[in-house]
N, C-alpha and C positions, 0 to 999 in steps of 0.2 A: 681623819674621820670626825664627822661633828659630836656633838652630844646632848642627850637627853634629860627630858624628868618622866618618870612615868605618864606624867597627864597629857604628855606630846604628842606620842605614838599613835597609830592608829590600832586599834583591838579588833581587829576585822579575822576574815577566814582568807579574802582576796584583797589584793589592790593594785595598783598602775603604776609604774616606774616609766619617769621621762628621764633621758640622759643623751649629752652631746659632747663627745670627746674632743678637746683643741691640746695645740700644743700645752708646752708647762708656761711657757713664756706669758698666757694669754689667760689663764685658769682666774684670775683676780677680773679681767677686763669680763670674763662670764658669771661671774659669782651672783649676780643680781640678777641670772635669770629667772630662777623660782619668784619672787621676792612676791608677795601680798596675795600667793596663790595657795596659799593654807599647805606647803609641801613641805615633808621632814624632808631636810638636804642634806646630802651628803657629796662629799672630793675624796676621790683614789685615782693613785698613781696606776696608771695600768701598763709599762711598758713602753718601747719605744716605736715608731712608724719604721716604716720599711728604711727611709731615709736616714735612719738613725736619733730621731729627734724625740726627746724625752715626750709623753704625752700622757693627760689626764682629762678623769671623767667627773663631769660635772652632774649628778643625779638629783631627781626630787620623786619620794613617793608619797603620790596622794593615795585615799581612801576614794575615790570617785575616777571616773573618766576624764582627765588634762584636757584642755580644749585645743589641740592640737596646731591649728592654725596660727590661735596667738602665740603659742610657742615656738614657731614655725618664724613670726613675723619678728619676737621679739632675739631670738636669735639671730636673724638678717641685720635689723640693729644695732646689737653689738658689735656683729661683725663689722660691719661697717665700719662703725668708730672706730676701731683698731686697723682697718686696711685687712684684715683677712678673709679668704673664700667664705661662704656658710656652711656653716660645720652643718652636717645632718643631724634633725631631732627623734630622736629612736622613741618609741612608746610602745608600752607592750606590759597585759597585764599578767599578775604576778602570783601566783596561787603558794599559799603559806596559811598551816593553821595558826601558826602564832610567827608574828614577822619579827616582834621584839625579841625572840626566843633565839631566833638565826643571827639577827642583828649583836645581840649581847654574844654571843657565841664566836663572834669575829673580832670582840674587843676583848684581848687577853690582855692581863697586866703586865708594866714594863716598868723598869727604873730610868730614872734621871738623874744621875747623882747621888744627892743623900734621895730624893723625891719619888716615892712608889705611889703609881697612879694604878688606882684597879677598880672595876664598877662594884654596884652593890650585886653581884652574882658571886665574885672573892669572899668568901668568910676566913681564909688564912688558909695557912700559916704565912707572916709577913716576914719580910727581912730584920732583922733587930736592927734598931737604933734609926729605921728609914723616918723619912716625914710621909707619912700618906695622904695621899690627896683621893678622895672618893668621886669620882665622877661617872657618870653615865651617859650613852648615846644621845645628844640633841636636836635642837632647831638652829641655835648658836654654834660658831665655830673656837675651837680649841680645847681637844684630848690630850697635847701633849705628842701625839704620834707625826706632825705634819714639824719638817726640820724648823720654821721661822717658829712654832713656839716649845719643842725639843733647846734649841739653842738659847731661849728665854728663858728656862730653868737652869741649863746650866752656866748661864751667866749666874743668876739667882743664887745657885747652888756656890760660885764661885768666890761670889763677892759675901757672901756668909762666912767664909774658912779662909778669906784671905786680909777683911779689913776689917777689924778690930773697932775701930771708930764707928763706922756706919753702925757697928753692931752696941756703942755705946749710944748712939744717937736716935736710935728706934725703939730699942728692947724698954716691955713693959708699957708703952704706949697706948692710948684709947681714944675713941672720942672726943675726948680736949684737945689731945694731940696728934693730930695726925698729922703719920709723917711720909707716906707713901700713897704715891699716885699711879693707878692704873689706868691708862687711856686706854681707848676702845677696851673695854676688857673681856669682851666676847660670853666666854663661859665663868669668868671669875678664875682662871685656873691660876691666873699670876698672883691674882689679890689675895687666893686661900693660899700660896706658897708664899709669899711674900711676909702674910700672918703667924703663920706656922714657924719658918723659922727664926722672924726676929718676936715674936709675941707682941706685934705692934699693930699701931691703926693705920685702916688705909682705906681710902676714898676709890671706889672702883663705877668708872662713867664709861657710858656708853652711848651713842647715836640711834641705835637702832632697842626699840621696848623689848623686843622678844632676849635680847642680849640681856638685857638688866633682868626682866622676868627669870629666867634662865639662872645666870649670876645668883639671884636671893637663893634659888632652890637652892644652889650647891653651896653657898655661903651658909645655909642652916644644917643640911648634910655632915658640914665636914667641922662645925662647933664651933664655927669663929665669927656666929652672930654681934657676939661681944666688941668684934677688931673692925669689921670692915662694913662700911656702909656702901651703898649704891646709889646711881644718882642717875636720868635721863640728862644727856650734857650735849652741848652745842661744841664742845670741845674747848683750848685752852683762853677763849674770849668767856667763859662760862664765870657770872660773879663770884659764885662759891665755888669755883677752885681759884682763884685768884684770893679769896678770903683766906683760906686756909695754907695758902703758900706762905713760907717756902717749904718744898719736898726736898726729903734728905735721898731719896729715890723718887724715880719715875720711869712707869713700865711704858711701852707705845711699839707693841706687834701692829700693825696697821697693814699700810703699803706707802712705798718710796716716795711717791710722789705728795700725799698728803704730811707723807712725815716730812719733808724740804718747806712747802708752804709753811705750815706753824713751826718751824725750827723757832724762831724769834721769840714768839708767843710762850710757847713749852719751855724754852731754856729760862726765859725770864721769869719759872716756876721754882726755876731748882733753887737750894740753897748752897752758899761756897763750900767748896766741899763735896758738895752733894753729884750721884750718879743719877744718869738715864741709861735705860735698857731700850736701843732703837731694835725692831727687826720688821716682819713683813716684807723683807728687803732680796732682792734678786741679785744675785751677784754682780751682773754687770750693770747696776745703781748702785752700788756700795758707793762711789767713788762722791757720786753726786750728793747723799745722805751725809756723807761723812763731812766732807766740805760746808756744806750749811749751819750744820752745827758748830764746826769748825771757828767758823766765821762768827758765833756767839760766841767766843772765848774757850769754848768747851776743847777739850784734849781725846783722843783717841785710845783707851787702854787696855782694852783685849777685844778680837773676835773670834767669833764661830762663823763657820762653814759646814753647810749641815744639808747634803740633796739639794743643790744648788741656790740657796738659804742663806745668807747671811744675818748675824746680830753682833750689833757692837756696841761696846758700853764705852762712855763716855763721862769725863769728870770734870767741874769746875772746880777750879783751885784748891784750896785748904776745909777741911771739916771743921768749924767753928762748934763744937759737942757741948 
């Protein structure tokens, strides 16, 4: 499920929900159906086809009437591009005195490890000793609840209680030095965890304004205005992250096929030593992910599997601290 800032929502009595259910395999190749159409979007698992094949729904609600047609048109082109039938675009509008109210109400809090995510509707009682991550329903994708970035914390949460160096190599860091990179960072949910448990700086970029927009709000929410900056980025060809390298981490939820292209580019960000957290990844891409990096000298050293989800973290050689 995506996530919010208050100022995203619509504050309406009614509104229109479009949504077109495709397999799980194809949910990334529809993701950009909303896109410049002013829709909060949201992805739920809904179940399997008759056929047995996992399947999800791809939603956006506006505050006005969707223009049906282009939705109609630009989901024929996706389909397309991918070789699959046209999925049917359902529209139908939605009678709610407050939508944020129903919305917040289907986002209960979850743990991740040491990492309890709960929106601002939780006033407590929290787990002791958890890291809380405060986030709310958005425009931007990653709550934590979707397995590719579930498995990004607990890589996260892994590499915090198991390597001692990395944790000499970040803690207490700012500004001057930053030492973690969050690609794509969607919501910021990896940058504010990544902050929280080393108390360090991290560079959090994104492709897409509404991401970064998105990102500050939760960046200032969760009090780690201090650690992590934001940046609109072309990605790893981008001069200020290339200035600020080398990362002793780098996060990159994405998808498979963008993460193999900048393997080259990305790795030659890290420092020796230093891990990436790959995910975005479908299991049956694992193989192809893992080998490109591979092929930069990087090593293989644990994965998740997570609702057909893969993230694997990967290391170059020695931690030079």
């Amino acid at each position: 499920m995506p996530m919010y800032d208050p100022g995203a929502l619509p504050k309406i009595g009614s509104s229109w929900r479009a949504f077109v259910t495709v397999p799980a395999a194809y949910w990334t190749d529809f993701s950009p159906l909303f896109k410049g159409l002013g829709a909060v979007e949201s992805l739920f698992e809904c179940g399997e086809s008759e056929s047995g094949e996992l399947m999800w729904r791809i939603e956006g609600l506006f505050s006005t009437p969707p223009a049906n047609k282009e939705l109609e048109a630009r989901a024929a082109v996706l389909a397309t591009s991918v070789g699959m039938p046209e999925p049917l675009v359902i529209v139908e509008k939605v009678e709610s005195a407050d939508w944020m109210t129903d919305n917040v109400a289907a986002f209960p809090p979850f743990q991740v490890g040491r990492f309890y995510i709960h929106g601002d509707h939780i006033k407590g009682p929290f787990p002791c000793g958890a890291l809380r991550l405060k986030l709310n329903a958005a425009t931007a994708f990653g709550s934590g609840e979707h397995g590719s970035t579930r498995g990004c914390l607990l890589a996260l949460d892994g590499l915090r209680r198991r390597d001692s160096g990395l944790l000499r190599s970040l803690i207490g860091s700012r500004y001057g030095k930053i030492s973690v990179l969050d690609m794509g960072c969607g919501t910021g949910i990896l940058a504010i965890s990544a902050a929280k448990a080393w108390n360090c700086g991290v560079l959090a970029v994104d492709i897409d304004p509404e991401a970064v927009r998105v990102t500050q709000y939760n960046i200032r929410a969760n009090g780690v205005s201090d650690k992590v900056r934001t940046r609109l980025s072309d990605g790893p060809v981008d001069v200020l992250l290339k200035k600020r390298a080398p990362y002793a981490l780098i996060t990159a939820n994405i998808l498979a096929r963008p993460l193999v292209n900048m393997a080259r580019r990305l790795s030659n960000l890290l420092r020796p030593g230093g891990y990436i957290v790959l995910s975005g990844i479908m299991e049956n891409h694992e193989s192809m992910v893992c080998n490109a990096y591979r092929a930069q000298g990087l090593r293989l050293v644990r994965r998740y599997s997570l609702s057909l989800w893969s993230t694997l973290v990967m290391k170059r050689g020695r931690l030079d601290a």
